[in-house]
TIBA-303583 format. One record per residue (C-alpha): x, y negated, z negated; residue in one letter. Coordinates in steps of 0.2 Angstrom, whole numbers, padded with zeros to 4 digits, always signed. Each point is the difference from the previous one (the first is absolute). Last residue first. Layout:
// TIBA-303583
XYZA
...
// end
This chain:
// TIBA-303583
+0680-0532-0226X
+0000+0006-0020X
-0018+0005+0000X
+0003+0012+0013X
+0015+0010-0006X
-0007+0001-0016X
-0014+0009+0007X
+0010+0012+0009X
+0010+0001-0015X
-0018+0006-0010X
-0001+0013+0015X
+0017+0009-0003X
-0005-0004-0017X
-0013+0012-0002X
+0011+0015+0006X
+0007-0002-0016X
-0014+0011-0009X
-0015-0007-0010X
-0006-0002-0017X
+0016+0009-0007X
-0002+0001-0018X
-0007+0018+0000X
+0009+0008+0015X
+0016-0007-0005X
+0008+0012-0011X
-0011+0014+0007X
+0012-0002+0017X
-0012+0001+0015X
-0004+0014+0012X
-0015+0002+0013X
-0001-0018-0001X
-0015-0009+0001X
-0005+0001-0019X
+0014-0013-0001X
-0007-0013+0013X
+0008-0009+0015X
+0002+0018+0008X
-0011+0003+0013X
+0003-0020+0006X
+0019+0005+0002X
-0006+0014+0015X
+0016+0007+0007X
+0003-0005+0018X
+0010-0016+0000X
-0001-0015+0012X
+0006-0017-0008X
-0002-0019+0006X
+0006-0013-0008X
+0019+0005-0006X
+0009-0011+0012X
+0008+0014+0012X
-0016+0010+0000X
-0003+0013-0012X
+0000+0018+0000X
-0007+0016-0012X
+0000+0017-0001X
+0019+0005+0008X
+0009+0014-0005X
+0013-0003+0009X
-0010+0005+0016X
-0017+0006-0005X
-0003+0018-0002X
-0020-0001-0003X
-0001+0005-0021X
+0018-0005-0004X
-0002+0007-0016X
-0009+0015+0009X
+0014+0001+0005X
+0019-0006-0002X
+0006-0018-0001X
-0008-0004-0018X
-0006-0016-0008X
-0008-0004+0016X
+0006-0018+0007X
-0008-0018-0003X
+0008-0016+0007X
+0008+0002+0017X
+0005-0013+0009X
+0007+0009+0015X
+0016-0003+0010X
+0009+0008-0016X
-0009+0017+0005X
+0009+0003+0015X
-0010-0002+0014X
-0015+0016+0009X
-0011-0003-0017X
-0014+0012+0001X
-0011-0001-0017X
-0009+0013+0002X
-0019-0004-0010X
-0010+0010+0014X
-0009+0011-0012X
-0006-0011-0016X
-0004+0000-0016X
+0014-0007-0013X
-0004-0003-0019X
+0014-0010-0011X
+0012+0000-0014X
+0012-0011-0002X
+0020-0003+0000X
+0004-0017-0001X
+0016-0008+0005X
-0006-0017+0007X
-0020-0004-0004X
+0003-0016+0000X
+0004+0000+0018X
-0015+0011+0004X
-0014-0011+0004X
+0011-0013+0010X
+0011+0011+0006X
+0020-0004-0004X
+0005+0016-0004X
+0011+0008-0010X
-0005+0019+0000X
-0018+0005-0007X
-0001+0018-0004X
-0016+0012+0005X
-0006+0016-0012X
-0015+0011+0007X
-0017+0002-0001X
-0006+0013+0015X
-0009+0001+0013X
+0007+0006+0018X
-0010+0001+0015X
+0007+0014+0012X
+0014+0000+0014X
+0012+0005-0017X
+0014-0012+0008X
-0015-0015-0001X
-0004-0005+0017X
+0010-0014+0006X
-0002-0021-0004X
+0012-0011+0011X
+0014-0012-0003X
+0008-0014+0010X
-0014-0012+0002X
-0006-0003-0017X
+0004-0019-0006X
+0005-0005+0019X
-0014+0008+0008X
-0013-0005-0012X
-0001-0016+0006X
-0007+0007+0018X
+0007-0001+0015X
+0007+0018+0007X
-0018+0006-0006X
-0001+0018-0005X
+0014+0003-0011X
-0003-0014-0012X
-0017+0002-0002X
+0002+0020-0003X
+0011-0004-0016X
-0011-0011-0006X
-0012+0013+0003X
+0008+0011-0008X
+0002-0008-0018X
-0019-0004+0003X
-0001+0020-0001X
+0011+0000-0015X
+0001-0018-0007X
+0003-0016+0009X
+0005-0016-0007X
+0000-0016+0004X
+0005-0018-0005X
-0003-0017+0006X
+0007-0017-0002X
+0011-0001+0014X
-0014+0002+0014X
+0003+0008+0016X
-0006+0018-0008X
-0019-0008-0003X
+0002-0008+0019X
+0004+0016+0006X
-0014+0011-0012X
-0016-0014+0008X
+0007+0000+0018X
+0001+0019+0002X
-0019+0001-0011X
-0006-0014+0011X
+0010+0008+0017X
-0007+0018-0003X
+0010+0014+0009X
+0015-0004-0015X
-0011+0003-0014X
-0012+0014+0003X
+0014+0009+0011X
+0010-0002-0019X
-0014+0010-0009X
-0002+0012+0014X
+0019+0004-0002X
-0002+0002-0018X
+0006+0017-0001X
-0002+0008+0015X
-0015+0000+0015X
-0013+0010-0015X
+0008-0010-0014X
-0019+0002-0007X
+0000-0019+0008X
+0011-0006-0016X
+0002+0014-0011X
+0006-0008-0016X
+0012-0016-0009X
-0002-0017+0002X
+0006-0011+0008X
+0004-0015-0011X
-0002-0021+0006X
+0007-0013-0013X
-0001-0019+0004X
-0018-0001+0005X
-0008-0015+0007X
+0003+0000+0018X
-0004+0019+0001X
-0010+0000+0014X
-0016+0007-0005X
-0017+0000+0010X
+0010+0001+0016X
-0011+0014+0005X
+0017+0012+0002X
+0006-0009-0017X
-0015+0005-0010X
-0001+0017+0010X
+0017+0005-0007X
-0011-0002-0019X
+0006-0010-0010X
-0004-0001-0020X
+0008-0017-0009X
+0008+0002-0017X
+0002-0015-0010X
+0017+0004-0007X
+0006+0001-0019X
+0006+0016-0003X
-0013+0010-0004X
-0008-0006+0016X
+0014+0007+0009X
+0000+0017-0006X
-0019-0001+0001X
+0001-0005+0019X
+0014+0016+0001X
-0011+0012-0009X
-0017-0004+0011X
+0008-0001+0016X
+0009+0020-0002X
-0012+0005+0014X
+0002-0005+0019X
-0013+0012+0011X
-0005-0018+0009X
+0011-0012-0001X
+0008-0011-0017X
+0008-0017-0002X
+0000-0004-0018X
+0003-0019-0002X
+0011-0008-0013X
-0005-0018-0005X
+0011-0007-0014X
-0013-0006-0014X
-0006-0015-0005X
-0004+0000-0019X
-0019+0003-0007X
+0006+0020-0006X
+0014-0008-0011X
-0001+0010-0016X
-0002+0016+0009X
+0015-0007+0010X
+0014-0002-0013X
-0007+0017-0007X
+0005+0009+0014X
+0018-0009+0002X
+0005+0003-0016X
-0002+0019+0002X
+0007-0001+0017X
+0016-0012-0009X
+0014+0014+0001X
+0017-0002-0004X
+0015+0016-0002X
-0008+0008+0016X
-0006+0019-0003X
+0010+0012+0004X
-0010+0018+0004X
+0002+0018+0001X
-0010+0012+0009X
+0010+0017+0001X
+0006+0006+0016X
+0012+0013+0000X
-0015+0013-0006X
-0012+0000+0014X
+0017+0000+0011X
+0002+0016+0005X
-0017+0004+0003X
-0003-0016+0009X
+0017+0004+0011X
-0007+0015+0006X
-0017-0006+0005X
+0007-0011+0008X
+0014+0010+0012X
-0014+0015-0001X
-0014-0009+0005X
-0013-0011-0005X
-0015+0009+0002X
+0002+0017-0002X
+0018-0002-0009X
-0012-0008-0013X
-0009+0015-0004X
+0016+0010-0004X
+0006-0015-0006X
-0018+0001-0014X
+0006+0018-0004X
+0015-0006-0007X
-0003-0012-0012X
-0007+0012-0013X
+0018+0011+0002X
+0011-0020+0000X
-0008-0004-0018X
+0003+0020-0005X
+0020-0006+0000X
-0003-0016-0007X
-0009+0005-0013X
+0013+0015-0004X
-0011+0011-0010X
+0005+0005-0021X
-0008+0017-0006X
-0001+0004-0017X
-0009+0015-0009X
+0004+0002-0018X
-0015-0010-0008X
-0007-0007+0017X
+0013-0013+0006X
+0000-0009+0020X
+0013-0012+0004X
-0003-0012+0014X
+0016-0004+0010X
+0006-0018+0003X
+0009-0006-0015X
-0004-0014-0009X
-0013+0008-0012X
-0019-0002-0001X
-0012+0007-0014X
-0009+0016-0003X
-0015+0006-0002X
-0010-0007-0013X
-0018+0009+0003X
-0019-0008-0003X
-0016+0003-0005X
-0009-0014+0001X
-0013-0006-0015X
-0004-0016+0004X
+0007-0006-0015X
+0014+0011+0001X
+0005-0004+0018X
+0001-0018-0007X
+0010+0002-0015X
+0012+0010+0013X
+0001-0013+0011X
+0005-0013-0012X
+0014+0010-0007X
+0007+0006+0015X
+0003-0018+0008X
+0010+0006+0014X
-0010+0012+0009X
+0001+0009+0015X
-0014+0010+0006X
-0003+0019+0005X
-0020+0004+0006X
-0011+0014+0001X
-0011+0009+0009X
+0006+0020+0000X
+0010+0005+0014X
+0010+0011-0008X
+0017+0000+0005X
+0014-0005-0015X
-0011+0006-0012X
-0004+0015+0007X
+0017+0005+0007X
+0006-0001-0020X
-0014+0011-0008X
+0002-0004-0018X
-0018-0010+0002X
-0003-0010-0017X
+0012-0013+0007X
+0008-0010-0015X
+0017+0006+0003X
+0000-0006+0020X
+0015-0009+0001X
+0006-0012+0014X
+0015-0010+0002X
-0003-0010+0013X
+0013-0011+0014X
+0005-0017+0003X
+0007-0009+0016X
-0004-0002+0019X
-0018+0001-0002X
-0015+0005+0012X
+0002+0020-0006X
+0001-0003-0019X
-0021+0000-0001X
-0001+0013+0013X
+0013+0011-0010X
-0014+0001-0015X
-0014-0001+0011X
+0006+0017+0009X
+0004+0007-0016X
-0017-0003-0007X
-0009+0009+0015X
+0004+0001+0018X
-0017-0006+0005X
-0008-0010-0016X
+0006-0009-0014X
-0001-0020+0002X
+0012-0012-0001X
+0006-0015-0013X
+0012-0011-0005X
+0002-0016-0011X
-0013+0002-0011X
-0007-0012-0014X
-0002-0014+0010X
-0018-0002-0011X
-0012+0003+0018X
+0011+0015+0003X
-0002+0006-0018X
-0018-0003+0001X
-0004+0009+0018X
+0009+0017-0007X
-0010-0003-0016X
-0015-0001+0012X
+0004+0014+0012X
+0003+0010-0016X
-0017-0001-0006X
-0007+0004+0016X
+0008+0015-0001X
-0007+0006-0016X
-0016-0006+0005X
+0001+0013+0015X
+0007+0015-0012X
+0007+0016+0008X
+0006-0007+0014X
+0005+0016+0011X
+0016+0009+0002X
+0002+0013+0013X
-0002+0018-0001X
+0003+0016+0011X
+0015-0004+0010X
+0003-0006+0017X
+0014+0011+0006X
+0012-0005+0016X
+0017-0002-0013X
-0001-0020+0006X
-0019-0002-0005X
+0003+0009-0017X
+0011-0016-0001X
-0011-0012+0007X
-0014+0005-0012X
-0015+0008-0001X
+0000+0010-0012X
+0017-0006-0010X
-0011-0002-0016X
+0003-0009-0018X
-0012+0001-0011X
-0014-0014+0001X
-0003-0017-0008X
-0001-0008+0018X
+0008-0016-0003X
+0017+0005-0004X
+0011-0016-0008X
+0019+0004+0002X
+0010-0015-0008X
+0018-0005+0004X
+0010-0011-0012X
+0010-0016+0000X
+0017-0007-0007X
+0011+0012+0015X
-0007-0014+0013X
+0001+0000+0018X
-0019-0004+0003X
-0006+0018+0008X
-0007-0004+0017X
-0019+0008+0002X
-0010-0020+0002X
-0010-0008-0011X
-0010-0016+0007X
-0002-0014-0010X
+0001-0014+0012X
-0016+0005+0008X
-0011-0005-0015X
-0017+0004-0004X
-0001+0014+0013X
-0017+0005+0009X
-0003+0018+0003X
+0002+0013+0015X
+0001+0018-0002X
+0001+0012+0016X
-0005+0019-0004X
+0006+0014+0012X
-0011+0014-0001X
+0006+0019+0000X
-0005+0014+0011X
+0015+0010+0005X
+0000+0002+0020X
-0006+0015+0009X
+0008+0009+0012X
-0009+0012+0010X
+0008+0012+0012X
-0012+0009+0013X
+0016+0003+0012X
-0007-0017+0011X
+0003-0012-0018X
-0017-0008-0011X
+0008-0015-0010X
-0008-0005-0017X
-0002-0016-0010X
-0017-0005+0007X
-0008-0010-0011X
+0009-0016-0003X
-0012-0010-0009X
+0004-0018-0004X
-0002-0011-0016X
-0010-0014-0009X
-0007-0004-0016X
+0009+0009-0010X
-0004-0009-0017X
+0013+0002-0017X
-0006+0003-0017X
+0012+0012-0004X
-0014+0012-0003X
-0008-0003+0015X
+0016+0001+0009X
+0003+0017-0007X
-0020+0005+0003X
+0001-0007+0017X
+0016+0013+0003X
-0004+0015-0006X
-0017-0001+0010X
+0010-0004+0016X
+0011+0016-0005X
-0016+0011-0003X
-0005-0005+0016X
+0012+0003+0010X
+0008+0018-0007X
-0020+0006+0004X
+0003-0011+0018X
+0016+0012+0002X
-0006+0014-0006X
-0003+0010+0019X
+0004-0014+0012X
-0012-0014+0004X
+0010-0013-0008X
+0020+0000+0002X
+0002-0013-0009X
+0009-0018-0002X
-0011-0010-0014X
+0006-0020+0003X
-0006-0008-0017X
+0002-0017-0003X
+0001-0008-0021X
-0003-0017-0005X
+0010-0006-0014X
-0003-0017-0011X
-0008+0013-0013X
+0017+0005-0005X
+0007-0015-0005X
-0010-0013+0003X
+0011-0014+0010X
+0014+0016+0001X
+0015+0000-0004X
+0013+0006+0009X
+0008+0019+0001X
-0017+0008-0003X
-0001+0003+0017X
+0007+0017+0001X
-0006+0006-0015X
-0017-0005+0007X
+0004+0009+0019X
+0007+0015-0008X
-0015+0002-0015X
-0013+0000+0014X
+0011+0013+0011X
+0003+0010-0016X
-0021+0001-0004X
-0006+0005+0017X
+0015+0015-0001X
-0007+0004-0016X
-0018+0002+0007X
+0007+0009+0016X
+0010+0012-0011X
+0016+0013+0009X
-0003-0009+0016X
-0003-0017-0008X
+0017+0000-0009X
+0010+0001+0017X
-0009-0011+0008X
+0002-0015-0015X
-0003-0018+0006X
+0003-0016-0004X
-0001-0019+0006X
+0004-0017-0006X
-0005-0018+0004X
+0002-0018-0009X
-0008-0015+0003X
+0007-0019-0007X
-0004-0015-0011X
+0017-0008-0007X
-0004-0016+0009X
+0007-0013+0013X
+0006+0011+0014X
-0016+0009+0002X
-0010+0017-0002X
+0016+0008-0004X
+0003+0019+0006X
+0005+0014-0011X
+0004+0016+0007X
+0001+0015-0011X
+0013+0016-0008X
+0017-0008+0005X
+0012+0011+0007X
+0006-0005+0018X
+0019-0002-0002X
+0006-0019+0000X
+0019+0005-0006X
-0002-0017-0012X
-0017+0006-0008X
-0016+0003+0010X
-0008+0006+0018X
-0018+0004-0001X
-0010-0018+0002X
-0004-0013-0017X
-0003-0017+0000X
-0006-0002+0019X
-0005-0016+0003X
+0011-0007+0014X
-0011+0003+0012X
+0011+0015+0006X
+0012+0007-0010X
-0001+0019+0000X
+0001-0002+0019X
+0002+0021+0005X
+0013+0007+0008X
+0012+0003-0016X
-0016+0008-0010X
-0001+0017+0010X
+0017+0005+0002X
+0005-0007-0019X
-0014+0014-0005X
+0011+0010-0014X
-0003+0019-0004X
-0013+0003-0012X
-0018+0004+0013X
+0014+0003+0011X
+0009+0013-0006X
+0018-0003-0003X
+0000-0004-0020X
-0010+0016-0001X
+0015+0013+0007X
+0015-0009-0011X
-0011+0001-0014X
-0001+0018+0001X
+0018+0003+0004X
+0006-0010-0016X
-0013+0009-0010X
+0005+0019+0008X
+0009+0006-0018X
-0019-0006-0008X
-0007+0016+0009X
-0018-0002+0006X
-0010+0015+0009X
-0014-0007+0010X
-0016-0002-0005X
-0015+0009+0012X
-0016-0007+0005X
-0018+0006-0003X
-0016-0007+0010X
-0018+0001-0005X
-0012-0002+0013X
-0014-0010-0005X
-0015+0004+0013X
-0008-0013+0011X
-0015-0006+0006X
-0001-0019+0007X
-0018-0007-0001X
-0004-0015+0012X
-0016-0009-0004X
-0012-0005+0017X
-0001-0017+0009X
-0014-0009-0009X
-0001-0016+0010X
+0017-0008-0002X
-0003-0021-0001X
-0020+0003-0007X
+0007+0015-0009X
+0013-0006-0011X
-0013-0014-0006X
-0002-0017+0002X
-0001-0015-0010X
+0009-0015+0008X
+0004-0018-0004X
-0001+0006-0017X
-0002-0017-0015X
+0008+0000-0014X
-0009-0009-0015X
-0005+0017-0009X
-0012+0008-0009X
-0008+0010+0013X
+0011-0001+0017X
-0007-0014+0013X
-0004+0006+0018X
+0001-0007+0016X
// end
């Protein structure tokens, strides 16, 4: 062991390279720069509608509802921000944000970007547009250290080894060290993909367009302020277009030279890195100040893309938008140059203009919003006005197209149809004490507590959310495991409020939570210990998602159990779609009598579903039921598994024990909602869905 000169810290090890490697030899790669022209097409303004029509249904624009609708967007509870925005739901936010608890603000957020296009024309301008892609992608929340909190991740996908590829290479991973290096950002990890080519039998080659594909992650300040695409329906406030790359305006490159097979012969480029740095902060200081109420990027598709993107998620409002104070004449350039930029929405104009000035931002007014739904485009005499409706349904296209691969044509179908029917709205209850409530018990931590109990199996995964739902409510909250009870280690004696929660249970591989309720009633302490729990008249339960099912399961499998006469005359089915369906979603509350939810009467709320046997099959009329939560809407994806009358949620006959499958505990929070109304987001501590828990508290204390 070794101690460095003039230093305290001591080495454990002090080897070279060569004592772990020996002295393998140097690799030297030779290669000639190949210089490569592409032709621009010929533009006509008179073919703009057909134009845009054309890049709203390529993928890299066109809408990914196929991709995100299958995927759990809202699992742990923790995610602040996924894809899917606004009250239509439509995957168009620009990061992901994820809270690093339930208790703080403190969260992670993650980007990416790339430009193929751009780095066939330039590899060093194409290294520059994927860095500036991913960071005008994640600059939607604020960051703990602006733009040093990032850390960048460089996937390089190349055709090495062919003639002027690994020239192309290494001046694009040159461009890009020097563009992060001048941002001041690290790359400290990555992944080489270098063999981007296919060899065919006829002697064909194809070889794919280098590029590399940057991943950004940082640390946010504050998950609650996250800025999302929807336009705020209000004619008092003005749009902003701030470009970041300082550069004339190109289409090389671009999705619409994409669309009309050409490539072009010049891109944009950044032409001043502090310049763009500058502007990531001022960005950064408005957010941090609530100075901007929506915001989104400028890349593929262009500025007229992210104009109709930021209308697409609503039901209401439109733009008027003028571009007077363009230098560029050239209409089809602005509104498709893929130049870095942003568009913002701003309601205190004065304030964020004495700031862009002090910083030095050069920025555009725009336009403003207007009632109607159509945006209106003015260039001196050249005006155009596009249904948004109408070019809403062309982007969504292409993702049924997918869909119909996966889900269908019947379901697939109806989820093009109805993307637009079924608008998020809620009615929140008249009297709410959950804000009350929370402080109630901050103040009186030393207080006995109502013992819930988490009973969890192995593969189970929505336990942490639901014991801090309860906890936040007033429970002591008691972790159990299915092997607790199997060993006879837990019995339940003492607790009054037992939840199932919500996941995989057993990976689901014999069905859903069959090998959860084998565990149970093959297992005389765990049998004994959940019969005697439901024989009592002080008790309460609830089961959630996969524990909904296995309540369900119970009741089916043993003619005997006490579940058979809460649950015994339903069963769970395959979702319609036969996949897993994600999705946040609207739910009423009828007049009920439930002990969690009877408070709640006549609510309409947001919510996060995630599963794919969630079918509620109801073979008796739907009075014979107790039946206390519903989906907002009859038709899919609404009614995301096809359950008969639309059923999410049902009780027993005295209000104590409740099976649903929507996740309430993903949802106790604001910043938990894919979609919550501005007037409350910043007064609202938490959401309703707390007080389904604070009754059950009540409820126990009153016995």
């Amino acid at each position: 062991m070794e101690t460095l000169v003039n230093s305290n810290i001591e080495i454990p090890f002090d080897l070279s390279l060569s004592d772990l490697f020996g002295n393998p030899p140097q690799t030297v790669i030779r290669d000639k720069t190949i210089v490569e022209m592409f032709d621009n097409p010929a533009l006509s303004l008179d073919n703009l509608y057909e134009y845009l029509k054309k890049v709203l249904q390529m993928e890299s624009v066109a809408c990914k509802d196929w991709l995100t609708n299958k995927v759990d967007r809202s699992v742990t509870g923790k995610v602040a921000l996924q894809q899917c925005t606004g009250e239509i739901q439509l995957p168009l936010n620009d990061c992901g944000v994820v809270a690093l608890d339930y208790s703080g603000a403190s969260g992670i957020a993650t980007s990416i970007g790339h430009a193929p296009l751009a780095a066939m024309i330039n590899p060093e301008f194409g290294s520059q547009l994927s860095i500036a892609e991913a960071l005008t992608n994640i600059i939607w929340i604020p960051l703990k250290k602006g733009l040093q909190s990032i850390s960048l991740s460089a996937n390089w996908m190349w055709a090495s080894k062919n003639e002027g590829e690994d020239a192309r290479l290494y001046s694009a991973v040159q461009a890009c060290s020097k563009f992060a290096c001048e941002l001041g950002i690290n790359i400290p990890t990555g992944k080489d993909s270098l063999s981007m080519s296919q060899n065919y039998p006829d002697g064909k080659k194809v070889i794919a367009p280098g590029t590399v594909i940057i991943s950004a992650a940082a640390e946010v300040e504050d998950v609650k302020k996250t800025i999302s695409p929807p336009i705020v329906n209000d004619c008092d406030t003005v749009i902003y277009y701030i470009d970041f790359s300082g550069d004339k305006l190109k289409l090389g490159g671009s999705v619409l030279y994409q669309t009309l097979g050409k490539i072009g012969n010049e891109c944009p480029q950044i032409i001043n890195s502090q310049y763009f740095k500058n502007i990531f902060e001022t960005i950064q200081k408005l957010i941090r100040n609530d100075l901007i109420l929506a915001g989104h990027d400028v890349s593929a598709g262009g500025l007229i893309t992210t104009l109709l993107e930021m209308c697409f998620a609503n039901q209401n409002c439109g733009l008027s938008i003028d571009f007077e104070y363009f230098n560029e004449k050239n209409l089809l350039k602005i509104l498709f140059a893929e130049n870095p930029a942003v568009v913002i929405q701003v309601k205190n104009c004065k304030e964020v203009d004495k700031i862009f000035k002090v910083n030095k931002i050069r920025y555009i007014k725009i336009g403003k919003p207007i009632a109607e739904r159509r945006i209106d485009i003015k260039k001196k005499k050249e005006c155009f006005s596009f249904s948004i409706n109408e070019l809403r349904d062309v982007w969504y296209e292409k993702s049924y197209f997918f869909d119909k691969k996966q889900s269908g044509e019947i379901c697939a179908g109806a989820r093009f149809e109805n993307y637009k029917k079924q608008p998020l709205n809620f009615t929140f209850p008249a009297f709410e004490n959950s804000n009350l409530m929370i402080e109630t018990n901050s103040k009186n931590k030393s207080s006995k507590k109502p013992v819930a109990a988490i009973l969890r199996d192995k593969g189970t995964n929505g336990e942490r959310e639901m014991a801090y739902s309860l906890f936040l409510s007033g429970f002591d909250v008691k972790d159990v495991h299915l092997s607790d009870l199997i060993s006879g280690r837990e019995t339940l004696e003492n607790v009054n409020f037992i939840v199932f929660c919500g996941g995989f249970s057993n990976s689901d591989v014999f069905g859903s939570a069959k090998g959860w309720a084998g565990g149970i009633l093959f297992n005389q302490k765990a049998k004994t210990a959940i019969e005697n729990f439901y024989r009592r008249v002080d008790t309460l339960s609830l089961g959630v998602c996969n524990g909904c099912q296995l309540m369900v399961q119970l009741a089916a499998f043993e003619q005997n159990t006490s579940f058979k006469n809460l649950f015994g005359k339903l069963k769970m089915l395959h979702n319609d779609s036969q996949k897993f369906e994600s999705g946040f979603i609207s739910v009423e509350i009828p007049q009920n009598n439930s002990v969690m939810f009877g408070s709640l009467s006549g609510s309409k709320l947001g919510i996060w579903v995630a599963h794919g046997e969630g079918k509620f099959h109801l073979s008796d009329k739907e009075s014979d039921y107790n039946i206390v939560l519903k989906y907002a809407y009859s038709d899919y994806p609404a009614n995301p598994n096809g359950s008969d009358y639309d059923v999410a949620g049902i009780c027993s006959a005295d209000g104590r024990h409740l099976i649903m499958m929507p996740h309430l505990e993903r949802a106790i929070f604001p910043w938990q909602w894919a979609y919550y109304p501005l007037e409350r987001k910043r007064t609202d501590k938490v959401t309703t869905w707390l007080q389904a828990f604070v009754n059950a508290k009540i409820w126990i204390e009153n016995l």
